[in-house]
VONU-145693 format. One record per residue (C-alpha): residue number from 1; residue in three letters; x, y, z. Coordinates in steps of 0.5 Angstrom, whole numbers. Each point is the difference from the previous one (the first is absolute). Example, Ala and Ser with C-alpha at 12.3 -4.5 7.8 and 13.67 -1.06 7.14 Angstrom:
BEGIN
[atom 1; ala; [25; -9; 16]]
[atom 2; ser; [2; 7; -2]]
//
This chain:
BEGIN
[atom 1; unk; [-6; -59; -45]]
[atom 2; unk; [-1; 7; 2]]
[atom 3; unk; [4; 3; 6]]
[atom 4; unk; [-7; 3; 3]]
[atom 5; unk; [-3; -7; 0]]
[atom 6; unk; [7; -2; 3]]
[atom 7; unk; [0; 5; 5]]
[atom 8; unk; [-8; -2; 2]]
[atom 9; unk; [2; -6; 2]]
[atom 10; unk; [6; 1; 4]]
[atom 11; unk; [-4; 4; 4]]
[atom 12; unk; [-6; -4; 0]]
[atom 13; unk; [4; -6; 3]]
[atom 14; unk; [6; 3; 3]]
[atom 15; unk; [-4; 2; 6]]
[atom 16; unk; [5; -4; 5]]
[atom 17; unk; [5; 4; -2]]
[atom 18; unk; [-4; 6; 0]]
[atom 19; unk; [-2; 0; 7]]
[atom 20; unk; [7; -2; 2]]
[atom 21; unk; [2; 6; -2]]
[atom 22; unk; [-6; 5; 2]]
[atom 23; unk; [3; -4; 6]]
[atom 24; unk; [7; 3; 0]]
[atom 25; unk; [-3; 7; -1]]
[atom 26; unk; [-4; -1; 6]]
[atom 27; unk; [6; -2; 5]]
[atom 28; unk; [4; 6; -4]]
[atom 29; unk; [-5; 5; 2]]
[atom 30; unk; [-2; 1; -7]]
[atom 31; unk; [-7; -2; 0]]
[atom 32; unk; [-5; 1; 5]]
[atom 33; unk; [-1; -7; 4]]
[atom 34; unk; [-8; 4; 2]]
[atom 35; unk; [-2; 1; -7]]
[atom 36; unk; [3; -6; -4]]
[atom 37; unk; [-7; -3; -2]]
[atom 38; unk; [0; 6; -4]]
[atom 39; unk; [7; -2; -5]]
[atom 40; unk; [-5; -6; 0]]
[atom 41; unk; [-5; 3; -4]]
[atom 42; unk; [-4; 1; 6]]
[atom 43; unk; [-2; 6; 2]]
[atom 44; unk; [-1; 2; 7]]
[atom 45; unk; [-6; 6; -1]]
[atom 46; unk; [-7; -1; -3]]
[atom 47; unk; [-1; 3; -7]]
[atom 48; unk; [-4; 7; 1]]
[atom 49; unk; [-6; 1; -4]]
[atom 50; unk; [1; 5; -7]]
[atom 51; unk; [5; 1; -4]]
[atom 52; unk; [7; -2; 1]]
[atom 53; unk; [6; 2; -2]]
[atom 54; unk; [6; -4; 0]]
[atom 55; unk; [7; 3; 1]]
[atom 56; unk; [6; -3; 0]]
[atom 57; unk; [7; 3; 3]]
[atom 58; unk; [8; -2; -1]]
[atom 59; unk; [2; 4; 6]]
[atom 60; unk; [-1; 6; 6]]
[atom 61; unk; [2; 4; -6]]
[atom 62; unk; [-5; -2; -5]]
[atom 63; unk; [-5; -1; 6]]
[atom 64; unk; [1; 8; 2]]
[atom 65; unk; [0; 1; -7]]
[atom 66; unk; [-7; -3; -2]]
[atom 67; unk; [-4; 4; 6]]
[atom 68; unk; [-2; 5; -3]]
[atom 69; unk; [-3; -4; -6]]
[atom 70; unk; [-4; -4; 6]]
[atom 71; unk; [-2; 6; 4]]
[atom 72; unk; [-3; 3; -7]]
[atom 73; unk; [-4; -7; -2]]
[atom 74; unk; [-2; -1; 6]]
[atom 75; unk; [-3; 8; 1]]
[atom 76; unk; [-2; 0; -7]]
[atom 77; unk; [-4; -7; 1]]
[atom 78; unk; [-4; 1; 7]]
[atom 79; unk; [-2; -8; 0]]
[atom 80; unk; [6; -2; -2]]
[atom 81; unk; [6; -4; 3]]
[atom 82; unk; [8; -1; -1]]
[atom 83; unk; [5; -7; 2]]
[atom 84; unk; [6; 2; -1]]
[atom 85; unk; [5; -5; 0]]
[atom 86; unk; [7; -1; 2]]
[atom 87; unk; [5; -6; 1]]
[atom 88; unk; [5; 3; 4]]
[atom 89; unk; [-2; 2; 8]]
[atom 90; unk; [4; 6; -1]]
[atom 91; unk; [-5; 3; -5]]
[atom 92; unk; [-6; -3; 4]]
[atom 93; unk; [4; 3; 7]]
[atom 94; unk; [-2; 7; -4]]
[atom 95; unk; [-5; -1; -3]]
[atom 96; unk; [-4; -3; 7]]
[atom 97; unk; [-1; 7; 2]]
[atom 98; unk; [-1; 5; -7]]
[atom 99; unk; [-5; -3; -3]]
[atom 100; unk; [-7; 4; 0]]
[atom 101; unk; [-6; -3; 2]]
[atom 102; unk; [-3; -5; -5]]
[atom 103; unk; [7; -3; -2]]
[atom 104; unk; [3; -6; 3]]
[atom 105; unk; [7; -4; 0]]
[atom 106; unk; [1; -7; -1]]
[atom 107; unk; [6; -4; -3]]
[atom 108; unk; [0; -3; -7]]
[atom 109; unk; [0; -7; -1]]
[atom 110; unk; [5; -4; -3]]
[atom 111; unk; [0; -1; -7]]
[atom 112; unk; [-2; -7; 1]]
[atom 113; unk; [-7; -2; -4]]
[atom 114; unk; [-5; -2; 4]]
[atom 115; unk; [2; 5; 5]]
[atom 116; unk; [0; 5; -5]]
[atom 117; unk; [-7; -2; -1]]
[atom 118; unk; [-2; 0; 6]]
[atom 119; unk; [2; 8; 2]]
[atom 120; unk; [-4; 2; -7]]
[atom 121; unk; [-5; -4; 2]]
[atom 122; unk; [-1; 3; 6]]
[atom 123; unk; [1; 8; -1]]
[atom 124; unk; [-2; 1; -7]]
[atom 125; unk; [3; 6; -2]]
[atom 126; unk; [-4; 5; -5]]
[atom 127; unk; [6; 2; -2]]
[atom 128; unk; [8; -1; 2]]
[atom 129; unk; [5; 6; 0]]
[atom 130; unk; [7; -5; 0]]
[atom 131; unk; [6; 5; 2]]
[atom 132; unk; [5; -4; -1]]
[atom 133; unk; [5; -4; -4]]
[atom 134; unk; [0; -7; 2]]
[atom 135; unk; [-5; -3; -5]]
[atom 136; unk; [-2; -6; 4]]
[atom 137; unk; [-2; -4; -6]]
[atom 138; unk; [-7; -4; 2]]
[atom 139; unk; [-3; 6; 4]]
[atom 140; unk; [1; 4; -5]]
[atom 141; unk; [-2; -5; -5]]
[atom 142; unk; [-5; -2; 3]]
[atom 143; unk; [-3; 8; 2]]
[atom 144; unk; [0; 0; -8]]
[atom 145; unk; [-4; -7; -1]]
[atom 146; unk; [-5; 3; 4]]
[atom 147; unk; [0; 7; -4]]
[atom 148; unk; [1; 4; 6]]
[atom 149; unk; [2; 7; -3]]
[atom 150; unk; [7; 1; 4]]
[atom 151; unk; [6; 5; -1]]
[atom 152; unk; [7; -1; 1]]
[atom 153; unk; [3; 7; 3]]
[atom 154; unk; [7; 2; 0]]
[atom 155; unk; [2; -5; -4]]
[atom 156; unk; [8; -1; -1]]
[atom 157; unk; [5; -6; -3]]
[atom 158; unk; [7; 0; 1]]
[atom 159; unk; [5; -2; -6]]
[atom 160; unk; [1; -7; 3]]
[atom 161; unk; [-8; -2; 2]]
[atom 162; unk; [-1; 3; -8]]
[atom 163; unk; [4; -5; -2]]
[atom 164; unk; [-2; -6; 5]]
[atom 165; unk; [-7; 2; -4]]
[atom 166; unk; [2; 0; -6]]
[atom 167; unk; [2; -8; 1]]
[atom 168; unk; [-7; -2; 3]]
[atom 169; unk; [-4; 6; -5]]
[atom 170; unk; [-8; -4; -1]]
[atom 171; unk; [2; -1; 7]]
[atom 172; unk; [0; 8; 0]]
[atom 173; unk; [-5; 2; -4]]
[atom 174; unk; [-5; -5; 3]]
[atom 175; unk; [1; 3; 6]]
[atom 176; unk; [1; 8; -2]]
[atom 177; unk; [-8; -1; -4]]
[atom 178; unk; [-3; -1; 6]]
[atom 179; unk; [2; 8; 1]]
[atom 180; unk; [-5; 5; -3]]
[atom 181; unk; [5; 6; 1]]
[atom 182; unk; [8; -1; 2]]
[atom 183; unk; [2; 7; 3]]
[atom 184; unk; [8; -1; 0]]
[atom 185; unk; [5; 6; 3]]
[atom 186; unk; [5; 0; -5]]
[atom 187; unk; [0; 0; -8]]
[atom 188; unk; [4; -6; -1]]
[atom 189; unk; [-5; -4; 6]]
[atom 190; unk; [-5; 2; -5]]
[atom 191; unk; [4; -3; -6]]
[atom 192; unk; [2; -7; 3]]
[atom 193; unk; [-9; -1; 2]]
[atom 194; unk; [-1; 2; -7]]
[atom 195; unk; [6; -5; -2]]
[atom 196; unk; [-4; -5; 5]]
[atom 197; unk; [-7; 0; -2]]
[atom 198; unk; [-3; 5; 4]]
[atom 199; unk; [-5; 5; -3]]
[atom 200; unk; [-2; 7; 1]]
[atom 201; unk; [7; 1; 3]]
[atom 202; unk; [1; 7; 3]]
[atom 203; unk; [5; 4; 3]]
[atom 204; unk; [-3; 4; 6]]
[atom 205; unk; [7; 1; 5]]
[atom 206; unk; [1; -3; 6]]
[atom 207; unk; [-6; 1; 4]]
[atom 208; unk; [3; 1; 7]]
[atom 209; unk; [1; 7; -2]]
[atom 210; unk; [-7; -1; 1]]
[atom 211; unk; [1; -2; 8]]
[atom 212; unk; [-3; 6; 6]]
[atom 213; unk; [5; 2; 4]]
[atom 214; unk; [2; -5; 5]]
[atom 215; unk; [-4; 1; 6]]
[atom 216; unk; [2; 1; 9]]
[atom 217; unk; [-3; 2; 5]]
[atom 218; unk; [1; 8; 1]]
[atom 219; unk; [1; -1; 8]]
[atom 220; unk; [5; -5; -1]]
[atom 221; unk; [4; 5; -4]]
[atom 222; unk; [-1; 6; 4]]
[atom 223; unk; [2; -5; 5]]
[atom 224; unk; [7; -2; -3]]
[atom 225; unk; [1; 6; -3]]
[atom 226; unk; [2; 2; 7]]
[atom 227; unk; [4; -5; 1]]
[atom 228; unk; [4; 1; -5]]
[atom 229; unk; [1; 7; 1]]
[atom 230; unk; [6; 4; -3]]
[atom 231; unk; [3; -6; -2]]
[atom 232; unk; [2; -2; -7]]
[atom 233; unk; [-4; -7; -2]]
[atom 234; unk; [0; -5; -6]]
[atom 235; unk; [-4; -5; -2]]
[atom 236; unk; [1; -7; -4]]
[atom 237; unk; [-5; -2; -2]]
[atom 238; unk; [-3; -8; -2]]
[atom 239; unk; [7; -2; 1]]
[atom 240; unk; [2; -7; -1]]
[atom 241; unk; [6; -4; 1]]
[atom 242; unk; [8; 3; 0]]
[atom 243; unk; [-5; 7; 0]]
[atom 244; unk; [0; 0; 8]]
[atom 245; unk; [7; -1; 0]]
[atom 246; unk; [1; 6; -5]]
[atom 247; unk; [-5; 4; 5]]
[atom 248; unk; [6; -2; 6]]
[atom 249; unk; [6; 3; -5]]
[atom 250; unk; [-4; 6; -1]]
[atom 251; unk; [-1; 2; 6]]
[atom 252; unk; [6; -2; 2]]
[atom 253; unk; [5; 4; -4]]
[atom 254; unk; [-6; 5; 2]]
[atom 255; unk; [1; 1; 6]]
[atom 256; unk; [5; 3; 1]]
[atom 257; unk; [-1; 7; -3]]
[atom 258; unk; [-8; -1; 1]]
[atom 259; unk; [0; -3; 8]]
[atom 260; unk; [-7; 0; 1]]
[atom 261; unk; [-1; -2; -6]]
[atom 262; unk; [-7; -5; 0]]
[atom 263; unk; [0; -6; -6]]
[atom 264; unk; [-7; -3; -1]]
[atom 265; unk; [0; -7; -2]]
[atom 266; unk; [-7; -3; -4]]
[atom 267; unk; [2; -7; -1]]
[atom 268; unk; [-5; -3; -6]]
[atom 269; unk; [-2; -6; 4]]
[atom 270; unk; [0; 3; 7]]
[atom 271; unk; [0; -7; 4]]
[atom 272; unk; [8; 0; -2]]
[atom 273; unk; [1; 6; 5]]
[atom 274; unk; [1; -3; 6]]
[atom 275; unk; [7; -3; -3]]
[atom 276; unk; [1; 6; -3]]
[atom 277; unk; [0; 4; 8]]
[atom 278; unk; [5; -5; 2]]
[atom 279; unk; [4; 1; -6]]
[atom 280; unk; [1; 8; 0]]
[atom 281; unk; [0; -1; 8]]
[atom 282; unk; [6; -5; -1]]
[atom 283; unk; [4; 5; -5]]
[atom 284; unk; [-1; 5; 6]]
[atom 285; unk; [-6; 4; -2]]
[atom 286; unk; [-6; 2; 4]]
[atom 287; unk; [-6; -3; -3]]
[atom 288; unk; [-8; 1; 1]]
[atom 289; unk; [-5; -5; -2]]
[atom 290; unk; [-8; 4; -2]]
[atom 291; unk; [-3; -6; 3]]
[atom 292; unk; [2; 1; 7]]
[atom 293; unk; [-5; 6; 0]]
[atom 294; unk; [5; 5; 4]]
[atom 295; unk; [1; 7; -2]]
[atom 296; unk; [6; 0; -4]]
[atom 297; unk; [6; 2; 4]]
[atom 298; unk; [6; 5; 0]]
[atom 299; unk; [5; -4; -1]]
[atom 300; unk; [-3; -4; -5]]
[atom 301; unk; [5; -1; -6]]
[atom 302; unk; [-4; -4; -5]]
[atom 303; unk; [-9; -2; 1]]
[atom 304; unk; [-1; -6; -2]]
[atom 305; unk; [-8; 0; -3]]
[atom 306; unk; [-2; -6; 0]]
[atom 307; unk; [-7; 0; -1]]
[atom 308; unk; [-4; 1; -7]]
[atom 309; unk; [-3; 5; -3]]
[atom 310; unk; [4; 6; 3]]
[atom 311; unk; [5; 3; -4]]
[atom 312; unk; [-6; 6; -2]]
[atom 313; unk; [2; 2; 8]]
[atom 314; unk; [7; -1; -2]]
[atom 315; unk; [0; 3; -6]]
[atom 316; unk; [-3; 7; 3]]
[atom 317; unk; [5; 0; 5]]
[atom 318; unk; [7; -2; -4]]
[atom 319; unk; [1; 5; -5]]
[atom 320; unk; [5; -5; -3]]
[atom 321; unk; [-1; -6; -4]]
[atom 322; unk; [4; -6; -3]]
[atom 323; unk; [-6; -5; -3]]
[atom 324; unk; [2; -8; 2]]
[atom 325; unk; [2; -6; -5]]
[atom 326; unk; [3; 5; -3]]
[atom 327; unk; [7; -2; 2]]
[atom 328; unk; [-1; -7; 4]]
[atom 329; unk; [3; -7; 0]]
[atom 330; unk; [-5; -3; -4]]
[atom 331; unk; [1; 4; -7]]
[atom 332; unk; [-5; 6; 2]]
[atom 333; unk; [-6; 1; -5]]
[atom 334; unk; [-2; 8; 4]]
[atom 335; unk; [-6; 1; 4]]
[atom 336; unk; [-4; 6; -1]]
[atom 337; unk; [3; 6; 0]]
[atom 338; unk; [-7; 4; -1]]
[atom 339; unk; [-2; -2; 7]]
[atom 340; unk; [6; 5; 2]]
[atom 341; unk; [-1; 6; -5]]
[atom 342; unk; [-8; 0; 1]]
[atom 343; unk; [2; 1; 8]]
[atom 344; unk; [6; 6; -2]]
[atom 345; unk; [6; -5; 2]]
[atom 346; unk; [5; 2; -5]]
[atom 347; unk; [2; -7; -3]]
[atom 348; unk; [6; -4; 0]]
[atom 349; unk; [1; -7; -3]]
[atom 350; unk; [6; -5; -2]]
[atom 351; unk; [1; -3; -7]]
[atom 352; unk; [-5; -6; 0]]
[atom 353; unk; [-7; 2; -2]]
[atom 354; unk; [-2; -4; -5]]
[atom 355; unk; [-6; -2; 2]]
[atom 356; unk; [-2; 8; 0]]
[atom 357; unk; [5; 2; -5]]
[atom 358; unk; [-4; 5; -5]]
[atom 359; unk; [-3; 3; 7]]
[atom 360; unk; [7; 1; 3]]
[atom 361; unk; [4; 2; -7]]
[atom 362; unk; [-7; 5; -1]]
[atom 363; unk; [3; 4; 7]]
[atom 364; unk; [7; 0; -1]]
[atom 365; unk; [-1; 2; -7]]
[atom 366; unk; [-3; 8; 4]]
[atom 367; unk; [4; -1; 6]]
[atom 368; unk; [-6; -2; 3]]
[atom 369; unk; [5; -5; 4]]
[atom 370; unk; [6; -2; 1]]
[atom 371; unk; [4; -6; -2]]
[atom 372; unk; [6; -3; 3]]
[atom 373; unk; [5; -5; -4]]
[atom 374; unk; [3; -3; 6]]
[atom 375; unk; [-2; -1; 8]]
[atom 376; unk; [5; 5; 2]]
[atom 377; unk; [-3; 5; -3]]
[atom 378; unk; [-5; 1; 4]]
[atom 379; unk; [3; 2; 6]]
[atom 380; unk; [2; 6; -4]]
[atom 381; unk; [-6; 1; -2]]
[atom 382; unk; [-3; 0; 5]]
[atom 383; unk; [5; 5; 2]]
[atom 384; unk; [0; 6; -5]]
[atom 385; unk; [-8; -1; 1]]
[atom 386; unk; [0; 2; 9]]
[atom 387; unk; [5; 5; -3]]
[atom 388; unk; [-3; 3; -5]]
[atom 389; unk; [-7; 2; 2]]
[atom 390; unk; [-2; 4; -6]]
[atom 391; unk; [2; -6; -4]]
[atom 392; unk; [-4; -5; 4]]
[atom 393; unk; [-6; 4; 0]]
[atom 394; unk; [1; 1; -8]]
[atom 395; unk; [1; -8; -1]]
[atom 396; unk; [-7; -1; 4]]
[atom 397; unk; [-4; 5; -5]]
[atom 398; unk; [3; -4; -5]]
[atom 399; unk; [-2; -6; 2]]
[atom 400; unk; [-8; 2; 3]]
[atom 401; unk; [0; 4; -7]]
[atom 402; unk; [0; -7; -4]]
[atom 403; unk; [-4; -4; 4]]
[atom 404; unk; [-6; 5; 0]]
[atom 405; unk; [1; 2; -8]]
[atom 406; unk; [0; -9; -1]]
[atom 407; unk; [-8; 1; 4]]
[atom 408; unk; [-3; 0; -7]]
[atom 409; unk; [1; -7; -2]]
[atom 410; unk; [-6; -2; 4]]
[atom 411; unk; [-4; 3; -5]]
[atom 412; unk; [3; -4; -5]]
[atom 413; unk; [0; -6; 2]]
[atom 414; unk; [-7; 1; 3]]
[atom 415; unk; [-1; 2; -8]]
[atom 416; unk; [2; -7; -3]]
[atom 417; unk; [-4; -4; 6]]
[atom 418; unk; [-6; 3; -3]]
[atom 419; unk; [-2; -6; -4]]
[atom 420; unk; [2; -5; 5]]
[atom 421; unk; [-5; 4; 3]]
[atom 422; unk; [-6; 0; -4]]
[atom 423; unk; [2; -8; -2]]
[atom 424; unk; [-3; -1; 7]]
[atom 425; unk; [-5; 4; 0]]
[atom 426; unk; [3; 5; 6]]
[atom 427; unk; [0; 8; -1]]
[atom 428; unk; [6; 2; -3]]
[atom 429; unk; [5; 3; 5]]
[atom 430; unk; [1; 8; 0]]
[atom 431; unk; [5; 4; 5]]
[atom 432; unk; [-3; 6; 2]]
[atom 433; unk; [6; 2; 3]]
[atom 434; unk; [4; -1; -6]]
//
């Protein structure tokens, strides 16, 4: 008895427990209760006519990153059409207003068979673009089994998921055949997908170097800008929990030398700011919410920004960066740094970035960012950077230096994409801007 005929079955006749749970996500906030037909394989659009091309994201970060990809495809191919899927409504949040015309959202369907079959059925792809590492293993079955040429970008494996595989290895193999191309980050992700099965294993980087510079609305900046004015401001940037509480501690020993000082505070799950007002308000600290929409006030100490996709205004406005995850309660991983750089924040970041690590080891490596060992060490750093403007300008170039120079791993992974392309019967992919 296999572990894919296994898995199968339990998906198949697991449906209580299945729905039980997609239920709980719903009361917690984590599934949209409107589109949830969809996490049932029953997609809520039409299928448009033409070519489609499918592309599948693990978060706002890969999200933000496979634009570019999207916004050539649909460019280069006239009649075509893009689904981008996601499963988290963070992605889906961002995504709702950055997509061009002819491309769509919708929600990836359980791995559950006939759910599974149900959403291929329906869409039918010409072609997959699979930018993340969670292999559902019947989808990706099952897009095999039907010869849709599919690639699997920005691919990476930790130690511990390697070894878990190894133990299920016909498992792996069964499902990383229904790859043509595996694009990974690193050379140690492309040796654990050769070690597995994978075929035409390559290493093309990480392809959020490949993001635009995050957007904002010109007016908004001006805007806030003005309200800022002289005073010296940071920003925390996707903070999740025990980060918030790192944020108050900072500000506070602060405060003293920099009285006007305006700490911005960007949770990752902006739900969970309300909350954190009280919080900050308890401790004796003037907080802001974004979402009351009024003007930021001058004697505002920390502004809470608790809507999505706006850490491109913020960005633009603070000159000062510390990238969230990356000193938090839950073991951390790193958001992306390159959001920061790209937009000339000079980055700060604390010890736990594993889930970026060659990207944040890459800057640190040329001072591209600075690293901080401890939670106290921000403030300190914070401070030499308010006080030493020429160094605080020479560690922005640094980090917008790096992310620009990283902008030619497009044209890599758009190189190695090209027989995935021709397999379905599509142009190949140029980048005219490259």
């Amino acid at each position: 008895m296999s572990l894919f005929w296994l898995y199968k079955k339990t998906m198949t006749y697991g449906t209580p427990v299945i729905r039980g749970v997609i239920h709980r996500r719903i009361k917690s906030g984590k599934e949209d209760p409107d589109r949830i037909g969809e996490r049932y394989g029953r997609p809520s659009l039409d299928r448009p006519a033409g070519s489609l091309m499918w592309v599948h994201v693990a978060s706002v970060g890969e999200a933000q990153s496979m634009l570019q990809m999207v916004e050539l495809f649909l460019t280069q191919t006239p009649h075509a059409h893009v689904l981008v899927t996601t499963i988290t409504r963070t992605a889906a949040s961002l995504l709702q207003g950055r997509l061009p015309h002819r491309a769509f959202h919708q929600y990836l369907p359980v791995d559950r068979p006939p759910w599974v079959r149900s959403f291929l059925d329906h869409w039918q792809p010409d072609i997959v673009l699979w930018a993340e590492s969670e292999l559902w293993p019947f989808m990706v079955s099952e897009l095999g089994k039907r010869r849709i040429p599919t690639a699997l970008l920005n691919a990476r494996m930790s130690p511990k998921s390697f070894a878990n595989w190894t133990r299920a290895k016909s498992m792996a193999g069964k499902i990383l055949s229904a790859f043509t191309v595996i694009l990974t980050q690193t050379e140690q992700d492309k040796d654990y997908y050769s070690a597995l099965g994978g075929r035409s294993v390559v290493v093309t980087d990480n392809i959020k170097y490949c993001a635009h510079p995050l957007p904002c609305d010109q007016q908004e900046l001006e805007t806030l800008l003005h309200a800022i004015g002289s005073r010296p401001v940071w920003v925390y940037a996707s903070t999740h929990k025990g980060e918030e509480e790192l944020a108050l501690e900072t500000h506070l020993a602060l405060s003293a030398d920099f009285p006007d000082l305006l700490t911005i505070v960007a949770p990752r799950h902006p739900e969970r700011s309300p909350a954190i007002e009280s919080f900050y308000e308890e401790n004796g600290v003037t907080a802001q919410l974004r979402s009351k929409n009024q003007p930021l006030q001058s004697n505002t100490q920390i502004y809470l920004v608790d809507r999505l996709g706006e850490l491109g205004l913020f960005y633009r406005a603070a000159s000062i960066a510390c990238i969230g995850r990356s000193f938090s309660d839950d073991g951390g991983g790193g958001h992306n740094p390159l959001e920061a750089a790209l937009l000339s924040a000079a980055v700060l970041h604390g010890p736990n970035v594993q889930n970026l690590q060659e990207i944040f080891d890459q800057m640190d490596q040329v001072s591209a960012a600075v690293p901080l060992s401890h939670k106290s060490d921000l403030a300190t750093r914070l401070q030499d950077l308010f006080r030493n403007p020429s160094g605080l300008a020479d560690l922005q170039h640094r980090g917008y230096g790096f992310a620009v120079g990283k902008s030619h791993i497009l044209d890599r992974v758009i190189e190695e994409l090209e027989p995935v392309f021709m397999l379905a019967h599509l142009p190949v992919l140029t980048n005219n801007k490259g």
